[in-house]
C-alpha positions as CSV (number, residue, x, y, z in Angstrom):
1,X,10.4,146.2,59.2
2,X,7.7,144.1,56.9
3,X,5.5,141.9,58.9
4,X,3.8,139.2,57.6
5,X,0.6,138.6,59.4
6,X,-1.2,135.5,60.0
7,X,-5.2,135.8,60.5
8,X,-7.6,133.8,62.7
9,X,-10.4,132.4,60.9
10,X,-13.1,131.0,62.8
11,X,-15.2,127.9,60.9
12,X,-18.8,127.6,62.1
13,X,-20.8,124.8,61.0
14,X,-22.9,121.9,62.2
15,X,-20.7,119.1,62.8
16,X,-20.7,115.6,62.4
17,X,-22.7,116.3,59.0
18,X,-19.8,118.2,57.7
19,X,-16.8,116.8,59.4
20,X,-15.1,116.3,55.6
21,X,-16.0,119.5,54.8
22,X,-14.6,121.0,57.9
23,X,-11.2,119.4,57.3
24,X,-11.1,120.9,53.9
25,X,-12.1,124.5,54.9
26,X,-9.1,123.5,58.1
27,X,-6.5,122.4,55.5
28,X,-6.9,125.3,53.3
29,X,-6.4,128.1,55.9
30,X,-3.1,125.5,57.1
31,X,-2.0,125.5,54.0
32,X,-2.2,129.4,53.8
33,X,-0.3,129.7,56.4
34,X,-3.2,130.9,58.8
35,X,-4.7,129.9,61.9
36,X,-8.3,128.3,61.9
37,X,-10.2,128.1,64.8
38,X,-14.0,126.4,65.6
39,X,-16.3,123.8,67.2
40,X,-13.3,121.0,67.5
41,X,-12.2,123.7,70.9
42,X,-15.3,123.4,72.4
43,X,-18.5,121.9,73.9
44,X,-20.5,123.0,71.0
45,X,-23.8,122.6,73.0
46,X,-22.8,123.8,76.0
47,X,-24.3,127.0,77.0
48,X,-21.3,127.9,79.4
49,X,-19.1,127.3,76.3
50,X,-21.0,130.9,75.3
51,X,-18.5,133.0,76.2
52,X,-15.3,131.6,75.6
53,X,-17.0,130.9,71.5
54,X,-17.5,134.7,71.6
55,X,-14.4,136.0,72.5
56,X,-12.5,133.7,70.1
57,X,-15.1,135.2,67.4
58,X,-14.6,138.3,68.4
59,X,-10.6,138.4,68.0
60,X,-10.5,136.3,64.6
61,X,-10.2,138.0,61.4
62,X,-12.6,136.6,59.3
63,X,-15.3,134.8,60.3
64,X,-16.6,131.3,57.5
65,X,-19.7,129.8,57.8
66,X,-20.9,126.2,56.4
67,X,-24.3,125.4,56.0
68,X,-25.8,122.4,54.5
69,X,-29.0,120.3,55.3
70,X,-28.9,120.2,59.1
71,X,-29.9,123.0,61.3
72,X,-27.7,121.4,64.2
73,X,-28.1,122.1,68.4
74,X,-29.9,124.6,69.5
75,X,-29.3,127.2,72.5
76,X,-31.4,127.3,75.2
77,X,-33.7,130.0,73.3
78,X,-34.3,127.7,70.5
79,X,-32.1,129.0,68.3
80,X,-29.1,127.1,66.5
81,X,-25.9,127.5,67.5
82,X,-24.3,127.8,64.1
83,X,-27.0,131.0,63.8
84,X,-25.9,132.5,66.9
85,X,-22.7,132.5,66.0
86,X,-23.2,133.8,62.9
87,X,-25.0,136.9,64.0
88,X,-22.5,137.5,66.9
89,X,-19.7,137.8,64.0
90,X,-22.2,140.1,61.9
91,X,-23.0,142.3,65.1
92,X,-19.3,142.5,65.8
93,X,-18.2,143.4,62.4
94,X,-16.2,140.4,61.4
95,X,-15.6,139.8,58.0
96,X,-18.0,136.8,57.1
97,X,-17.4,134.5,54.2
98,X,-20.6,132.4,53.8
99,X,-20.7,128.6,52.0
100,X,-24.4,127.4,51.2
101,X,-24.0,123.8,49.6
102,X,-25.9,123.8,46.2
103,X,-29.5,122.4,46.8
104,X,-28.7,120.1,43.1
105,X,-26.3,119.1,44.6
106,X,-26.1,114.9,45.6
107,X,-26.0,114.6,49.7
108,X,-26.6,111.5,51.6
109,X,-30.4,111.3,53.0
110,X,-29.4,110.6,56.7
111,X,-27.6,113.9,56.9
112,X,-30.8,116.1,56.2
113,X,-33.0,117.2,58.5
114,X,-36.7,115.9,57.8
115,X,-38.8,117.7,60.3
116,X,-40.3,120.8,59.5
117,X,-39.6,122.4,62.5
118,X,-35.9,122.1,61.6
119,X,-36.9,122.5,57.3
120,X,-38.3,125.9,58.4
121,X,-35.6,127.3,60.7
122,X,-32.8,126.4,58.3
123,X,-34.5,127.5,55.2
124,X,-34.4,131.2,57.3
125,X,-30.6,130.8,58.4
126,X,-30.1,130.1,54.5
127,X,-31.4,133.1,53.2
128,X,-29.8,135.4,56.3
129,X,-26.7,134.1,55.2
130,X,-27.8,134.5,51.5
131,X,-28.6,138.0,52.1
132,X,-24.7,138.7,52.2
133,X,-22.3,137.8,49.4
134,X,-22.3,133.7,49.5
135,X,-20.4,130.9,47.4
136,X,-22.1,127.9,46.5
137,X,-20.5,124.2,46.7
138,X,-21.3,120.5,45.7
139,X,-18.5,118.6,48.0
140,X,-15.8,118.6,49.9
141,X,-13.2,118.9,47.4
142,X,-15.6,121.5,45.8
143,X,-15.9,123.7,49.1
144,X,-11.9,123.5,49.4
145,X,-11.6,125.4,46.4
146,X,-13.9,128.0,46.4
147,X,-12.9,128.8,49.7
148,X,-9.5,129.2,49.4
149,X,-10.0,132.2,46.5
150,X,-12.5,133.2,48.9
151,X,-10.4,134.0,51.8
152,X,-7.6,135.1,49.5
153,X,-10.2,138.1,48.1
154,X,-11.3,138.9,51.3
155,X,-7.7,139.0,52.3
156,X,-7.2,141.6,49.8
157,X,-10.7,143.5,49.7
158,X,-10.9,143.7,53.4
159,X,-6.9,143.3,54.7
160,X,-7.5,142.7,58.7
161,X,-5.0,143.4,61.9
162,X,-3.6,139.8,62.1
163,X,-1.2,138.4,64.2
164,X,2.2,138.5,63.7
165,X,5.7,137.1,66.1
166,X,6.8,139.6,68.6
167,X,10.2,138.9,67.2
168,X,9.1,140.7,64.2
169,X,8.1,144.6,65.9
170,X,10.7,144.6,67.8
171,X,9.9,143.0,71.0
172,X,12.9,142.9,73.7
173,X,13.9,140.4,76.2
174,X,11.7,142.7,78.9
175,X,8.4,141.7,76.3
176,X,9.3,138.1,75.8
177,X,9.9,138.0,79.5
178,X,6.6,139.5,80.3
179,X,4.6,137.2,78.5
180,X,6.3,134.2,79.8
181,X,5.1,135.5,83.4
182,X,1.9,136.5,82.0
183,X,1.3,133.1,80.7
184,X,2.6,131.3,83.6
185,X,0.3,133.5,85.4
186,X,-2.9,132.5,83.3
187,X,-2.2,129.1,83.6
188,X,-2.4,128.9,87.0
189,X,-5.4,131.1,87.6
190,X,-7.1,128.7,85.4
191,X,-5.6,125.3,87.9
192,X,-7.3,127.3,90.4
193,X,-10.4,127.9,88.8
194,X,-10.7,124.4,88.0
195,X,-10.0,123.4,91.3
196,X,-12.0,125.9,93.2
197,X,-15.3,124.8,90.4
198,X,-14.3,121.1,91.0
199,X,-14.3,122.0,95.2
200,X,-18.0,123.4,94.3
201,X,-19.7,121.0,92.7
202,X,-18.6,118.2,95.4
203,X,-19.9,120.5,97.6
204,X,-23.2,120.6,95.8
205,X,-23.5,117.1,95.6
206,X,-23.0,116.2,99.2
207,X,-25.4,118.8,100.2
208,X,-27.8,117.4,97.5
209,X,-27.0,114.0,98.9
210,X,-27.9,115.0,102.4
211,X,-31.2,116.7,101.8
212,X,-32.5,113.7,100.1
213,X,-31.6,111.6,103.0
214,X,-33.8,114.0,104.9
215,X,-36.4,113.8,102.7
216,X,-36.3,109.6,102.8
217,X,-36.2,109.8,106.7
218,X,-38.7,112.4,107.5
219,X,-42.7,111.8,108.1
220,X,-46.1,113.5,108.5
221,X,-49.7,113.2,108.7
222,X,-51.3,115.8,106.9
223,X,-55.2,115.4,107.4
224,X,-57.5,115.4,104.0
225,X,-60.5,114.6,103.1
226,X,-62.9,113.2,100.4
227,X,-64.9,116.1,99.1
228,X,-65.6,119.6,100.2
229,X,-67.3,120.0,104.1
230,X,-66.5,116.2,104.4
231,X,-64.4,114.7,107.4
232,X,-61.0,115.2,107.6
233,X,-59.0,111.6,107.5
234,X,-55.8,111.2,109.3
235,X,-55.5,107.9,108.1
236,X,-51.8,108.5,105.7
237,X,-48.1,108.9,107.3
238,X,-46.3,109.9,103.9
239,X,-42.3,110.7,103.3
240,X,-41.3,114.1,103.1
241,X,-39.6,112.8,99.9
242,X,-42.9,111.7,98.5
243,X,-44.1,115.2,99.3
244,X,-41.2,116.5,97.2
245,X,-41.4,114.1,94.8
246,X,-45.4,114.8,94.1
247,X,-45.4,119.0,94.3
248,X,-41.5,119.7,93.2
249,X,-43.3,119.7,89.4
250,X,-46.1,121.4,90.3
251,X,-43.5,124.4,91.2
252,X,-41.4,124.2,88.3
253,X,-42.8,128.0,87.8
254,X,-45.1,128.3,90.4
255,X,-48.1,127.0,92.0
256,X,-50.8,127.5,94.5
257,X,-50.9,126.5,98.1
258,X,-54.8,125.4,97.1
259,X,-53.7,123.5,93.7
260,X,-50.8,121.9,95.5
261,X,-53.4,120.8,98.5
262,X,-55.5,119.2,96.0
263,X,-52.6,117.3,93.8
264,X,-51.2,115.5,97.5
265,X,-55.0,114.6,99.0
266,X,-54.7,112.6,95.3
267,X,-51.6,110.8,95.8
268,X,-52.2,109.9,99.7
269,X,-56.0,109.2,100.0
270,X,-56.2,105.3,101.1
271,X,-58.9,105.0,99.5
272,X,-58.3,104.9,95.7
273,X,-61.9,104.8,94.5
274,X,-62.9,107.4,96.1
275,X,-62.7,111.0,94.8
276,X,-60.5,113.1,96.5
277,X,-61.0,117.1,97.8
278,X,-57.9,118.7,99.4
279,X,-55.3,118.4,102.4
280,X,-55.7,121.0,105.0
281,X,-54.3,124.0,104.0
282,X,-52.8,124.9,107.1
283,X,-50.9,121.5,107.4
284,X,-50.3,122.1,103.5
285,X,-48.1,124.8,104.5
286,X,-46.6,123.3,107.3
287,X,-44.8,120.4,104.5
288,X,-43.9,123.8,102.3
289,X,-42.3,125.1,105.7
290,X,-40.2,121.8,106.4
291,X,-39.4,122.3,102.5
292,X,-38.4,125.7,102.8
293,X,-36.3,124.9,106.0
294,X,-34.0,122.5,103.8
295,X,-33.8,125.4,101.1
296,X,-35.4,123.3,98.5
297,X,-38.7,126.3,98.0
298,X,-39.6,129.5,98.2
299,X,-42.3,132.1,97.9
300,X,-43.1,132.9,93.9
301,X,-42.0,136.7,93.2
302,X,-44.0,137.0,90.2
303,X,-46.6,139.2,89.9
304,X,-50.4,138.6,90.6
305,X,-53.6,140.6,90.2
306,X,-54.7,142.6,93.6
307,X,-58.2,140.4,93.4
308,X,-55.6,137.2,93.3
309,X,-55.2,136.0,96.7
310,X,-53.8,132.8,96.2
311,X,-49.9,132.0,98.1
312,X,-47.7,131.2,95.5
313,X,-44.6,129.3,95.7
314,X,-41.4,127.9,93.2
315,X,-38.6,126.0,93.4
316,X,-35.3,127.2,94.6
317,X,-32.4,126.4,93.0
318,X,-31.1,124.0,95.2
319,X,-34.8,122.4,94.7
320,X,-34.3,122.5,91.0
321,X,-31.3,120.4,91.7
322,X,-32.4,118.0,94.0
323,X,-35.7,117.4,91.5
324,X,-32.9,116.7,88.9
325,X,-31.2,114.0,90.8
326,X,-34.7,112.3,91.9
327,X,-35.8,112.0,88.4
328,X,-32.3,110.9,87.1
329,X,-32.5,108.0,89.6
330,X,-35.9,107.4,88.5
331,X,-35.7,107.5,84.9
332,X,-32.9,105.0,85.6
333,X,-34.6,102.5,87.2
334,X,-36.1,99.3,85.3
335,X,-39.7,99.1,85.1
336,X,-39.4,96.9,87.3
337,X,-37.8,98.5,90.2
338,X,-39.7,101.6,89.6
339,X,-41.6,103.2,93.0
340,X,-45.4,103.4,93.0
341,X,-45.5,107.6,92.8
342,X,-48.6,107.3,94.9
343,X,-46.7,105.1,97.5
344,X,-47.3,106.5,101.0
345,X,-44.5,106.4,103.9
């Protein structure tokens, strides 16, 4: 029996530089009779979009991408997304068929990318996709064309598996029946995955909600003083939450029970002229124990010289979080209404 296929084509691009141009590439593969598939599915910058942009790379056909004067988001390792993509499809042997707009070519000024940062990055992602056979275009209506006999070479040149109606191999009512089940299935594995994610993060936010309620209701004394071998001042009740607030930064990656003792004497001497030393480091690790207790730190695990005896500690995740939240709130406030960081009790 003769089959006709259709083929997945995934279309990578920036976007909202090239949303035109997107619908052209879109309405030629529709108008093929073929399926095209890109950014519009997803949360383009989204690095837990990853996976799912992958796998539909991975099972399309042929792979076009679009590049013009914008280098677009970038991943969390500084690279753009429309590159990552790219060299997934390469890596995975995916037919690519790649559209570099002509650098003659008229393109309004507030679509181009004027830092050199960004210059420099896409002039590289222009000549990686340059190194393969390319097509040029001006325009929209321009880029339509030329990729239409694109895809229809690459069609012929370098025919792929497709897709094609059960219907048409044969398929009995047992199939049909199994992938109505199968589907049914899918969808609500994925109602319970949203659920169960949705369950989660509630639960992450009512336990972030409570720690910082601790934090705002708990006190100490730590004793400091004014410079090295000089008295040691109990004069300063502070917050736990202005604890937190001052050292959760200072542990982003790590930091030292000494360097931390130093940053707090600064932020609760009473005595602002004065220069300050240190908080006792004893009592320094007593407010990294109460920390600790509520989950928010933890002892460093990164590697040290033997001659380094230094205590290190980081952020745990839950700490991470809870900064998060704290400097949302803040950055929110008006200037107005913002807290002295150096505010005591």
């Amino acid at each position: 029996m003769v089959t006709s296929a259709k083929y997945q084509v995934f279309i990578s691009s920036t976007f909202e530089d090239l949303i035109d141009e997107r619908e052209q590439v879109i309405k030629a593969v529709l108008e093929m009779g073929h399926i095209p598939v890109g950014m519009e599915m997803f949360s383009a910058a989204d690095e837990e979009q990853w996976n799912i942009i992958a796998r539909h790379i991975e099972e399309s056909d042929y792979y076009a991408v679009i590049v013009a004067h914008r280098l677009g988001s970038l991943t969390l390792e500084g690279v753009s997304y429309t590159r990552k993509e790219y060299e997934f499809a390469v890596a995975k042997g995916v037919p690519v068929l790649g559209f570099v707009i002509d650098e003659k070519a008229p393109w309004p000024a507030d679509r181009v990318d004027v830092d050199s940062t960004s210059r420099t990055a896409l002039d590289e992602f222009k000549s990686l996709v340059r190194s393969r056979p390319v097509s040029g275009w001006t325009s929209a209506e321009d880029l339509y064309g030329r990729f239409s006999v694109a895809l229809m070479k690459a069609l012929t040149a370098n025919p792929r598996e497709g897709w094609v109606r059960a219907s048409t191999v044969g398929a009995g009512p047992e199939v049909t029946a199994e992938v109505i089940r199968l589907s049914s299935e899918n969808a609500s594995l994925r109602k319970q995955l949203a659920e169960a994610k949705e369950a989660s993060e509630k639960e992450q936010r009512t336990r972030i909600s409570k720690t910082i309620e601790t934090l705002l209701n708990t006190t100490r004394t730590p004793a400091y003083r004014y410079e090295p071998g000089g008295e040691w001042q109990e004069d300063a009740t502070v917050g736990l939450h202005l604890v937190f607030h001052v050292l959760a930064p200072e542990m982003l990656i790590e930091a030292s029970v000494k360097d931390m003792a130093s940053t707090l004497a600064m932020h609760i001497r009473t005595d602002s002229s004065r220069k300050w030393d240190i908080v006792a480091t004893n009592q320094l690790k007593g407010l990294l124990a109460d920390l600790m207790t509520l989950d928010l730190v933890q002892p460093s695990a990164r590697k040290h010289p033997v001659s380094d005896k230094s205590d290190y500690w980081t952020l745990s995740a839950l700490g991470a979080d809870v900064l998060k939240t704290v400097r949302r709130v803040s950055l929110a406030r008006k200037p107005d209404q913002a807290e002295p960081i150096n505010e005591a009790g």
